[in-house]
Structures are given as structure tokens and as C-alpha cells.
BATITI-98005 format. One record per residue (C-alpha): y, x, z; residue number from 1; residue in three letters. Coordinates in Angstrom, 3 decimals. Each point is the difference from the previous one (the first is absolute). Layout:
BEGIN
<site Y="Y" X="X" Z="Z" k="NUM" r="ala"/>
...
//
This chain:
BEGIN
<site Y="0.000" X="0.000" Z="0.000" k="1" r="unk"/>
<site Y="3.344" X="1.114" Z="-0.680" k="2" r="unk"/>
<site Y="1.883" X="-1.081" Z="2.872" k="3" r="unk"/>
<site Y="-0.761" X="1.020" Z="3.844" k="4" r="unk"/>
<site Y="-2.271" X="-1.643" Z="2.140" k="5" r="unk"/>
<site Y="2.958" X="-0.745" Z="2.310" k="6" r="unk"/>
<site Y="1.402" X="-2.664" Z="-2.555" k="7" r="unk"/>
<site Y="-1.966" X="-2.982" Z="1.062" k="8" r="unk"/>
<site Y="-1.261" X="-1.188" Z="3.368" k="9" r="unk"/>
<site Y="-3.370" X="1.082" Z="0.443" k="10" r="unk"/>
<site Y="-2.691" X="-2.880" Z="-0.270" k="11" r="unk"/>
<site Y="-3.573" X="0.719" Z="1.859" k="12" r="unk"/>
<site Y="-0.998" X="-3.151" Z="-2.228" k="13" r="unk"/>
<site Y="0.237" X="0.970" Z="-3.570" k="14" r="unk"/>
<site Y="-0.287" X="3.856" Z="-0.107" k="15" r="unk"/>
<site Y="2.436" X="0.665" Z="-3.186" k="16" r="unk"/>
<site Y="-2.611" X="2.255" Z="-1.520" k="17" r="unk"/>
<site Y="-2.685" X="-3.061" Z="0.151" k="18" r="unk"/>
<site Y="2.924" X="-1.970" Z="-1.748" k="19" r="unk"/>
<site Y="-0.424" X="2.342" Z="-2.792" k="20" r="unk"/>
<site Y="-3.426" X="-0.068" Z="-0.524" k="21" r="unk"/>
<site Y="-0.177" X="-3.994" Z="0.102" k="22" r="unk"/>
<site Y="2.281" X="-0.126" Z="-2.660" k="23" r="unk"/>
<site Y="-1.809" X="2.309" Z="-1.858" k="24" r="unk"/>
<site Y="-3.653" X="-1.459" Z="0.475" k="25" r="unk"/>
<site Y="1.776" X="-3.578" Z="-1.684" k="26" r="unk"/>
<site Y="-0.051" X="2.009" Z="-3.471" k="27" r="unk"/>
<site Y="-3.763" X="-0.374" Z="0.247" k="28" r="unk"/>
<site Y="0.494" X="-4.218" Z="-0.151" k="29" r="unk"/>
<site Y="-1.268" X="-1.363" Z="-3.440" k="30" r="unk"/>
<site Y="1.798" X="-1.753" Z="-2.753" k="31" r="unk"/>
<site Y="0.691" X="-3.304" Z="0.923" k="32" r="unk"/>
<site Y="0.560" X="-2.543" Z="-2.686" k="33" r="unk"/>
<site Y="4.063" X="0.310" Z="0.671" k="34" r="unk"/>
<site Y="-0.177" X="4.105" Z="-0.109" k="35" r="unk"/>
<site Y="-0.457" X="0.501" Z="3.412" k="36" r="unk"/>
<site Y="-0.620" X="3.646" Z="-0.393" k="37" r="unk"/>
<site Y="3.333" X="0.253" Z="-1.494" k="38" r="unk"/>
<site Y="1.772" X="-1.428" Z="2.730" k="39" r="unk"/>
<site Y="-1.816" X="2.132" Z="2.449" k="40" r="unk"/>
<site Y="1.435" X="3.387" Z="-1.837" k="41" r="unk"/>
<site Y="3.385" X="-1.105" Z="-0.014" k="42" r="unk"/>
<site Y="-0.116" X="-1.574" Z="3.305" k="43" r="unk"/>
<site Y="-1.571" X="3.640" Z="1.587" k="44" r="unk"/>
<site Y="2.557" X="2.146" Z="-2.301" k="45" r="unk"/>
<site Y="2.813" X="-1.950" Z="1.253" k="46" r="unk"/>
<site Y="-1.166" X="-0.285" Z="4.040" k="47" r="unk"/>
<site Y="-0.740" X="3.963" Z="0.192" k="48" r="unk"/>
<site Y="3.774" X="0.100" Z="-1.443" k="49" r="unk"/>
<site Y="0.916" X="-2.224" Z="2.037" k="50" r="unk"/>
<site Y="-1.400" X="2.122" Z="3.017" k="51" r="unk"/>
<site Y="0.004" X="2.969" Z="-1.247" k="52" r="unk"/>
<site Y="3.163" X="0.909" Z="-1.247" k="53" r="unk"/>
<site Y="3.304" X="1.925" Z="1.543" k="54" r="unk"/>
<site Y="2.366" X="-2.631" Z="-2.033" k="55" r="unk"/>
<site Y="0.850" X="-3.062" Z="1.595" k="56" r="unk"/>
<site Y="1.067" X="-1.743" Z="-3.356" k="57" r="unk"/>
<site Y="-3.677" X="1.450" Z="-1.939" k="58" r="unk"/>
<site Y="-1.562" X="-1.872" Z="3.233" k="59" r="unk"/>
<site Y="2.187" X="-3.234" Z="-0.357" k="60" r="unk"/>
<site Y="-0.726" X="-0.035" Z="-3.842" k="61" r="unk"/>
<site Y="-3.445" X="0.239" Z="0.222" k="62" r="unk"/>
<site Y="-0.085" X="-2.350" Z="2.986" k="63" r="unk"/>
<site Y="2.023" X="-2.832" Z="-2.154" k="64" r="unk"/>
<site Y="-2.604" X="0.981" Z="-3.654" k="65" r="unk"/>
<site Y="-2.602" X="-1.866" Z="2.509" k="66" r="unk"/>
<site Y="1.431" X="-3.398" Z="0.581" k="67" r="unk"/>
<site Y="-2.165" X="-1.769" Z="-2.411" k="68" r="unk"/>
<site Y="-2.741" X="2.399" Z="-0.317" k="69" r="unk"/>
<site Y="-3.377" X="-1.772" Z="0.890" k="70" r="unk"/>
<site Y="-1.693" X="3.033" Z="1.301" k="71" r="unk"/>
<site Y="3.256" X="0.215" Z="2.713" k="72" r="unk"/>
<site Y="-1.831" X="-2.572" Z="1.673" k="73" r="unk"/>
<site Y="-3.046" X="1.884" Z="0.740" k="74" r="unk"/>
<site Y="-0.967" X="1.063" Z="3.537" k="75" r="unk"/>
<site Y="0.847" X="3.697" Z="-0.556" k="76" r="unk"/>
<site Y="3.688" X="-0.868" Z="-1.417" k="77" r="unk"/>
<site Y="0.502" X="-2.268" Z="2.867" k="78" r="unk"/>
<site Y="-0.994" X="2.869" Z="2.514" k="79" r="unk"/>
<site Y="2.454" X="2.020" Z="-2.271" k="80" r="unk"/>
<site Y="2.774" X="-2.519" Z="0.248" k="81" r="unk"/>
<site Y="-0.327" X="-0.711" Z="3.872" k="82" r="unk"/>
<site Y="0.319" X="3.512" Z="0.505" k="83" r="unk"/>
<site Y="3.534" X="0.330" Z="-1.946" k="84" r="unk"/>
<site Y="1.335" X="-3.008" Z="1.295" k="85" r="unk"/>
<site Y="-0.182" X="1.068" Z="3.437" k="86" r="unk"/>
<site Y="0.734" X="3.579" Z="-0.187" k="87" r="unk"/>
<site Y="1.589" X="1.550" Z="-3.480" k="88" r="unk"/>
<site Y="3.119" X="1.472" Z="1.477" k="89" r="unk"/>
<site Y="2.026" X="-1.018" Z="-3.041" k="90" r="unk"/>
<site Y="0.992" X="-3.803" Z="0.877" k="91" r="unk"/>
<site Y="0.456" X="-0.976" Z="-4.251" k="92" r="unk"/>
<site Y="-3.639" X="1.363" Z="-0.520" k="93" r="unk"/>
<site Y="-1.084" X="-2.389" Z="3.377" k="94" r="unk"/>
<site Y="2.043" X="-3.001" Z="-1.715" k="95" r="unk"/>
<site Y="-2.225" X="0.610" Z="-3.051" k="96" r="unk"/>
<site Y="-3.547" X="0.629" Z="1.582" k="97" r="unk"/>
<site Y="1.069" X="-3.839" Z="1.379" k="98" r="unk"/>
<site Y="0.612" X="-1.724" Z="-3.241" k="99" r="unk"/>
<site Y="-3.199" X="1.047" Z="-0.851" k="100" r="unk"/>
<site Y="-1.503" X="-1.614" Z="3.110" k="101" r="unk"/>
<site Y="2.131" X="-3.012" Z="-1.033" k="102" r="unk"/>
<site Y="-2.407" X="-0.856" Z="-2.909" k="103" r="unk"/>
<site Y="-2.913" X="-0.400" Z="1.867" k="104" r="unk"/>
<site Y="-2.232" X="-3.197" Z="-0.276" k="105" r="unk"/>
<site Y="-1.416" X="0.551" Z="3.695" k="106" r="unk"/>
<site Y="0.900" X="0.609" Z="3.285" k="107" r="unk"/>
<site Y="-0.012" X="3.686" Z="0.468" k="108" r="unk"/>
<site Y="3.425" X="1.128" Z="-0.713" k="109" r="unk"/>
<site Y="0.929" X="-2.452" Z="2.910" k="110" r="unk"/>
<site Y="-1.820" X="2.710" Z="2.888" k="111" r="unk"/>
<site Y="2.831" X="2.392" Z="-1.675" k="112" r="unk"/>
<site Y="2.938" X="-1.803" Z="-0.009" k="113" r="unk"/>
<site Y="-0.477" X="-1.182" Z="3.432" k="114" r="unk"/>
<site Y="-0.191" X="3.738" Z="1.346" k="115" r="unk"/>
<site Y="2.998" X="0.976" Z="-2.156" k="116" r="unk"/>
<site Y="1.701" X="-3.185" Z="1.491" k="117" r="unk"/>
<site Y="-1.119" X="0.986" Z="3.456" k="118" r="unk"/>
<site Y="0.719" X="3.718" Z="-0.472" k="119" r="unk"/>
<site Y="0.864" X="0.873" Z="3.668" k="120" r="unk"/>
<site Y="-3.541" X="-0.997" Z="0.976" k="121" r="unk"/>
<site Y="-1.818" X="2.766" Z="-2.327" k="122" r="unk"/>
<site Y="2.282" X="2.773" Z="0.087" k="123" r="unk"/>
<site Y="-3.111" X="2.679" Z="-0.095" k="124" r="unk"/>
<site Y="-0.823" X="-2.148" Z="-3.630" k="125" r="unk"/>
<site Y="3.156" X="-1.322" Z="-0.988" k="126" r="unk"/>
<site Y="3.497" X="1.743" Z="-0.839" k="127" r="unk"/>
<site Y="3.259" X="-1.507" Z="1.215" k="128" r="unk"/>
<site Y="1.012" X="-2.882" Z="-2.187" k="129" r="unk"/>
<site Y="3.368" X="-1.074" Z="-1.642" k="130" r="unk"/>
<site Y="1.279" X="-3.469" Z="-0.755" k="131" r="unk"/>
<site Y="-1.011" X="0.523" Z="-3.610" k="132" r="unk"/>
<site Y="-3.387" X="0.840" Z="0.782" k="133" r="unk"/>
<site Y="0.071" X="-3.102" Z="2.054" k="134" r="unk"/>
<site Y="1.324" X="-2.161" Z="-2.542" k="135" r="unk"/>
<site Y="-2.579" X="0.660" Z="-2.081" k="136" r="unk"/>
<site Y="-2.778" X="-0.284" Z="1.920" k="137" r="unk"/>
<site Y="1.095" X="-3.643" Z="1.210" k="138" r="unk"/>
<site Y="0.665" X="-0.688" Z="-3.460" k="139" r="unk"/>
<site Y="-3.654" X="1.455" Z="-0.894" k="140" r="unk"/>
<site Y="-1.317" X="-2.797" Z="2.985" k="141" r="unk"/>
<site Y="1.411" X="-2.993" Z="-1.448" k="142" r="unk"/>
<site Y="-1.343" X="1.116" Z="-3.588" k="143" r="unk"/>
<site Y="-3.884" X="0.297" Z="1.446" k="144" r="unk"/>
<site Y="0.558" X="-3.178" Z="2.266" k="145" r="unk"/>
<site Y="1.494" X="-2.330" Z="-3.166" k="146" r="unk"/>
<site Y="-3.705" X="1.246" Z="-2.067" k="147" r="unk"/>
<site Y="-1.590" X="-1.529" Z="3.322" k="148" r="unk"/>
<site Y="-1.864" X="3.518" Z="0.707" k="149" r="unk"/>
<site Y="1.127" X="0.654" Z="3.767" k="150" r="unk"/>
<site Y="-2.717" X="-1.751" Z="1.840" k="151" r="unk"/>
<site Y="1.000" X="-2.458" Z="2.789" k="152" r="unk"/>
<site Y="-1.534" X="1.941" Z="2.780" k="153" r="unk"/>
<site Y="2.657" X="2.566" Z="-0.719" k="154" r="unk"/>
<site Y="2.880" X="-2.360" Z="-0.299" k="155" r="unk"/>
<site Y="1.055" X="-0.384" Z="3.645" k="156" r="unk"/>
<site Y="0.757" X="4.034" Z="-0.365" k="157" r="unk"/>
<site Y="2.109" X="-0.110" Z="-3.257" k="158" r="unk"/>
<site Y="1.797" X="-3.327" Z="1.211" k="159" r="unk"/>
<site Y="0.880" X="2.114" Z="2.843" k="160" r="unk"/>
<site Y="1.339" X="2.630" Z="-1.374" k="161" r="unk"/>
<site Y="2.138" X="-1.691" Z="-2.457" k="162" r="unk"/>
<site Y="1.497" X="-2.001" Z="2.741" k="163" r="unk"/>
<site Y="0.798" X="3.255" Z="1.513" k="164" r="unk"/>
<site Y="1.630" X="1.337" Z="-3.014" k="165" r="unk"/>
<site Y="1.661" X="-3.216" Z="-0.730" k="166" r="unk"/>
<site Y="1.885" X="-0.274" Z="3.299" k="167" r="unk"/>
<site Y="0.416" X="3.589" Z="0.845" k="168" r="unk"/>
<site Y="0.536" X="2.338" Z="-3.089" k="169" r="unk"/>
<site Y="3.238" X="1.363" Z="-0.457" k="170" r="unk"/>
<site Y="-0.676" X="-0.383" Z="-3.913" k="171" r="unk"/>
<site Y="1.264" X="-2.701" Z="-1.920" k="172" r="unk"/>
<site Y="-2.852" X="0.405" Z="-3.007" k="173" r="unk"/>
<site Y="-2.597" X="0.322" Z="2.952" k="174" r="unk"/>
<site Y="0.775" X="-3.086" Z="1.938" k="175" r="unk"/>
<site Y="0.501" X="-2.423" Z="-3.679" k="176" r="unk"/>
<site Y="-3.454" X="1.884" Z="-0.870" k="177" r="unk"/>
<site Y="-1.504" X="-0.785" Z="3.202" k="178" r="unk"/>
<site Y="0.707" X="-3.708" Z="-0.519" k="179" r="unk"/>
<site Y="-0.613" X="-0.988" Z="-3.226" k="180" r="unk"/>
<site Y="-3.650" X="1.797" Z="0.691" k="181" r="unk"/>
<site Y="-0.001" X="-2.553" Z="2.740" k="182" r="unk"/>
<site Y="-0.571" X="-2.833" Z="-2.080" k="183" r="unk"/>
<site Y="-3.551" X="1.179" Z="-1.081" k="184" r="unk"/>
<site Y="-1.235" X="-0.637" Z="3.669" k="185" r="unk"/>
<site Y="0.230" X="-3.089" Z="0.712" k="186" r="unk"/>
<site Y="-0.494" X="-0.560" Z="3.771" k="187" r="unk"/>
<site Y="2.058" X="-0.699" Z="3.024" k="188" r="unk"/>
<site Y="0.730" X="3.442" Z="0.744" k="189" r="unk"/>
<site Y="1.842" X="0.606" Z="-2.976" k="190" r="unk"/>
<site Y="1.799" X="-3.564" Z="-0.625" k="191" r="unk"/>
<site Y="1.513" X="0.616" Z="3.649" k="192" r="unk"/>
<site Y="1.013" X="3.280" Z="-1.148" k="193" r="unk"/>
<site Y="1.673" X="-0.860" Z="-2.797" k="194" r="unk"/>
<site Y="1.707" X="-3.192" Z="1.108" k="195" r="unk"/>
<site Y="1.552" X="2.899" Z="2.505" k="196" r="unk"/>
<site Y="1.065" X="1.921" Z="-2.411" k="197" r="unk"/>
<site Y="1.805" X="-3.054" Z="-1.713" k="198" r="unk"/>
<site Y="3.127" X="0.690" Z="2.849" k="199" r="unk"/>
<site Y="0.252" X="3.513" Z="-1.267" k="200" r="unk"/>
<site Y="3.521" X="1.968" Z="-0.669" k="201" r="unk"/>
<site Y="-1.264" X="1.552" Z="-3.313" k="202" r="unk"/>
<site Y="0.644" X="-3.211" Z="-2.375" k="203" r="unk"/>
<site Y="-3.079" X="1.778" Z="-1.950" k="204" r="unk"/>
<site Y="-2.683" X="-0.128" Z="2.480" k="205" r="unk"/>
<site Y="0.846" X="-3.461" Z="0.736" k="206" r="unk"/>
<site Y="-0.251" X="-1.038" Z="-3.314" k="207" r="unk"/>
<site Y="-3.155" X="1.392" Z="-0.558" k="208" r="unk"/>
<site Y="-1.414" X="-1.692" Z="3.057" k="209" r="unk"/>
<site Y="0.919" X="-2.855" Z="-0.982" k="210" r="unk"/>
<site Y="-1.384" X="0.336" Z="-3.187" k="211" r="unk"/>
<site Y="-3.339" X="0.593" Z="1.205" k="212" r="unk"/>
<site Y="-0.151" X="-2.385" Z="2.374" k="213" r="unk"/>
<site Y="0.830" X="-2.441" Z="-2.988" k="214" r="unk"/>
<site Y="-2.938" X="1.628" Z="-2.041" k="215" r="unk"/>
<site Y="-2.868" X="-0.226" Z="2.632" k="216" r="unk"/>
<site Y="1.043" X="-3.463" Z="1.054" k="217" r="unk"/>
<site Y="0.901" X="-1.588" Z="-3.021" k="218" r="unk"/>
<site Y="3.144" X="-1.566" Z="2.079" k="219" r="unk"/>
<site Y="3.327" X="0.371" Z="-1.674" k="220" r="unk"/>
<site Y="2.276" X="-1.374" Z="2.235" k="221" r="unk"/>
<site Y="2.648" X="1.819" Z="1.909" k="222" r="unk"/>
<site Y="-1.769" X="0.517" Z="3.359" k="223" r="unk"/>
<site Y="1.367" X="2.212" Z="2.882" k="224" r="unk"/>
<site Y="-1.891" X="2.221" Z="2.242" k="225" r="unk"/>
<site Y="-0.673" X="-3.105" Z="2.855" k="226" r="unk"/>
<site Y="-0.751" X="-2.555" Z="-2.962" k="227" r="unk"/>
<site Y="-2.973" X="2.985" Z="-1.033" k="228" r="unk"/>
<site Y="-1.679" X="0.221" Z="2.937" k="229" r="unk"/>
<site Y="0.212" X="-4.216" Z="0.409" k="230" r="unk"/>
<site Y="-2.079" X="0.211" Z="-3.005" k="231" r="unk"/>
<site Y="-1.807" X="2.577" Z="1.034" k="232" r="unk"/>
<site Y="-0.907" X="-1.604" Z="3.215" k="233" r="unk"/>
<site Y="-0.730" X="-3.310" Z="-2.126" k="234" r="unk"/>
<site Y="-2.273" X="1.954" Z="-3.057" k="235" r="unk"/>
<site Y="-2.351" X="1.541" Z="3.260" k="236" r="unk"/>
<site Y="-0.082" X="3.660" Z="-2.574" k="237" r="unk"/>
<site Y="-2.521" X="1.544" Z="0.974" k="238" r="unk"/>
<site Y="0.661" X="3.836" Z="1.763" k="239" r="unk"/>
<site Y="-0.981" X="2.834" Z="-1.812" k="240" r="unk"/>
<site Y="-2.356" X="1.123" Z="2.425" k="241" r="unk"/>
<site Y="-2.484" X="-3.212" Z="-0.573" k="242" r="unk"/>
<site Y="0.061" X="1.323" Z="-3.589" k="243" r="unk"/>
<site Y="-3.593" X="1.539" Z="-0.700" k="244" r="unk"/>
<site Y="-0.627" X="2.160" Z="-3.105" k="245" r="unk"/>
<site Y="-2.577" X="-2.154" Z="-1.499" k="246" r="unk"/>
<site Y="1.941" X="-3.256" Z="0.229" k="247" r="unk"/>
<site Y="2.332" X="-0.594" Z="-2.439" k="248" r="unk"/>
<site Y="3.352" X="0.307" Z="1.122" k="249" r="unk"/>
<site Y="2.529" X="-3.134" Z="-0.374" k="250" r="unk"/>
<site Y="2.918" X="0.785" Z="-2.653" k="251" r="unk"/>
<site Y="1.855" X="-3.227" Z="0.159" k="252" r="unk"/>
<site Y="1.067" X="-2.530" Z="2.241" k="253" r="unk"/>
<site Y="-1.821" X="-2.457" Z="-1.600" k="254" r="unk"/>
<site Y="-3.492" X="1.768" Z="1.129" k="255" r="unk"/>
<site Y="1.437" X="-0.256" Z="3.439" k="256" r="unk"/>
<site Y="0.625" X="-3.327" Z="0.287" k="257" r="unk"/>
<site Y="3.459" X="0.085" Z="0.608" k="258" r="unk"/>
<site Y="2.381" X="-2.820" Z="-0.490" k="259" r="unk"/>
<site Y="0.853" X="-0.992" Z="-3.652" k="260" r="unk"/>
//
């Protein structure tokens, strides 16, 4: 490798060198009927770049070449991705190891985006994060929870956290981010948390929570915070917590039951 071992936190869980020869061994895949081999070379050229490398923009590049490449997707790549989300020490080449994530059709990117969201919790795995980092990883939530991929025994954690973000980031593109991914969880917890947020200073957020109040509910009229939790109280939303991943979580308030 090109740059010093001191550039990235150490990980006891995914030895760098083993990194390496995972990607490698996926060259070894056969042809698939939509060239998977193909996608495996470019995916593997691009990652070691993307690892590899001494310039933060030939990392960033190669990280962005990947956002629709099939073989990005593959358990190796993920690995790959995780790794330089959490701890490239260049924050545009972090930004695009996430808009990778963002394209994923399951669940997985979610485990990385919460520890980049909780940063301060896994400093020996995670670097310091910035709002932008932040943004983008909220952003990257509400993408995977709109597809329906987070499963519902995980949503009491994400609800959490974007209620967290929503009330207390100093970051206007955070907190809007924060609730309009609200909206794709419908359940008390995150109704309550945006009818909050309707009383907010920044015209923006408010808006927004409004708006996705008016998008999981269905209900267009000009309600305040009090009139929200009325309904609430009358629609008995379930809590995210009674949510179990192999039920089917509601998405409107007409699965609820709540008043017409």
C-alpha cells in the first residue's frame, strides 16, 4: 500500500490484507448471463484504487465509477465500502464510499450509516464526522427505508436517531433530511416527532415535517402540533418497538385504522 498504516483506524475485524485477497478471489466467479465477470474486474480495479491509493480524488473517482456497478453489491465490496465509510481520512472520498451504499436493495448499508451517525460511540472504528458526512448518511437512510429494505426490528433504532438529529443538529440540511426520512416509518414514535418539529424556528424543517406527516397520513389539513397527537391518540399507531421484522410494517394510516 502506498500510504502508512497510520492513515486509517485499525480494525481487528477485517484485516486490510484479507480485504485484498477477497476481492481478488471474486475474479474466480463465472460468467453470469449479465457479464458478471466483467463487473467483478471493474468493481476489484476500482475498490483496490479506491483503498489503495495516496490521492484522495483517484479514491473518490473510483469510489463514484461503482454506483451502478452490480458486482458493488457483492459481499467483498460491501466489506470494502464499510471500511471507507467509517475511516478514509479524506471526508469527499467517505461522502462517496456512501452513495454507493445508497444503492443498495437490502439492509446492510443501514449497520454503517448508523455507526457513522453515532460516531462518538465507535471512535476505535469510526473517524470523527462532519455535518456533510451526516447529511448524507441520513439522506442514504431514507433512500433504503422508501425501497422498504430496513427491517422493522431495526426501526425503533433508526426512528431514534433521526429524532435525535431532527431536534438537535445544528445543521439545517441534517434536520430537513432527518424528517422527510421520517415519513418512511410510520409509527408513533416518529409522527410525535415530527408533529414536534412542526413548532420549529427553521421555516424549512417545519415544512418538511409537515409534509411528511401529510404523506404517511394521507391528511391534508392544516393541523398543529396538539391537533397531531389528538389524532394520534385517536388512530392507536402502533410504537415502533411492537414492530417485528417478519410482519409487515403499516405505511399508511389507512392500515392503522385511523380516522378517515
Amino acid at each position: 500500500m502506498n500510504r502508512s498504516p497510520g492513515t486509517r483506524v485499525a480494525l481487528r475485524s477485517i484485516p486490510l490484507l484479507g480485504l485484498f485477497q477477497a476481492l481478488a478471489c471474486t475474479a474466480d466467479r463465472p460468467v453470469g448471463p449479465f457479464g458478471t465477470r466483467d463487473s467483478d474486474t471493474r468493481t476489484n480495479r476500482q475498490l483496490t484504487v479506491a483503498l489503495d491509493s495516496d490521492q484522495p480524488d483517484e479514491r473518490r473517482k473510483a469510489l463514484l465509477s461503482l454506483i451502478y456497478e452490480p458486482a458493488a453489491r457483492s459481499p467483498e465490496a460491501y466489506q470494502a465500502l464499510d471500511l471507507i465509510a467509517r475511516t478514509d481520512q479524506n471526508d469527499a472520498v467517505r461522502r462517496a464510499a456512501i452513495a454507493v451504499l445508497a444503492q443498495y436493495e437490502d439492509d446492510r448499508p443501514a449497520e454503517t450509516l448508523l455507526r457513522l451517525l453515532h460516531a462518538e460511540d465507535h471512535r476505535t472504528t469510526v473517524r470523527p464526522v462532519n455535518d456533510a458526512i451526516r447529511w448524507d448518511a441520513v439522506t442514504a437512510l431514507g433512500g433504503l427505508a422508501e425501497r422498504g429494505v430496513i427491517p422493522a426490528a431495526r426501526w425503533p433504532e433508526v426512528v431514534r436517531t433521526l429524532t435525535t438529529l431532527l431536534y438537535d443538529s445544528a445543521d439545517h440540511h441534517v434536520q430537513v433530511s432527518a424528517a422527510r426520512a421520517l415519513r418512511h416509518f410510520f409509527c408513533r414514535e416518529s409522527i410525535t416527532a415530527l408533529a414536534g418539529a412542526l413548532s420549529a424556528r427553521d421555516f424549512g424543517v417545519a415544512y418538511e415535517a409537515r409534509a411528511s406527516l401529510r404523506y404517511m397520513t394521507g391528511l391534508q389539513e392544516d393541523m398543529g402540533s396538539a391537533a397531531w397527537q389528538e389524532w394520534l391518540y385517536q388512530a392507536n399507531v402502533p410504537p415502533a418497538s411492537s414492530l417485528h421484522a417478519d410482519e409487515q410494517a403499516y405505511t399508511t394510516a389507512d392500515q392503522a385504522g385511523g380516522p378517515q
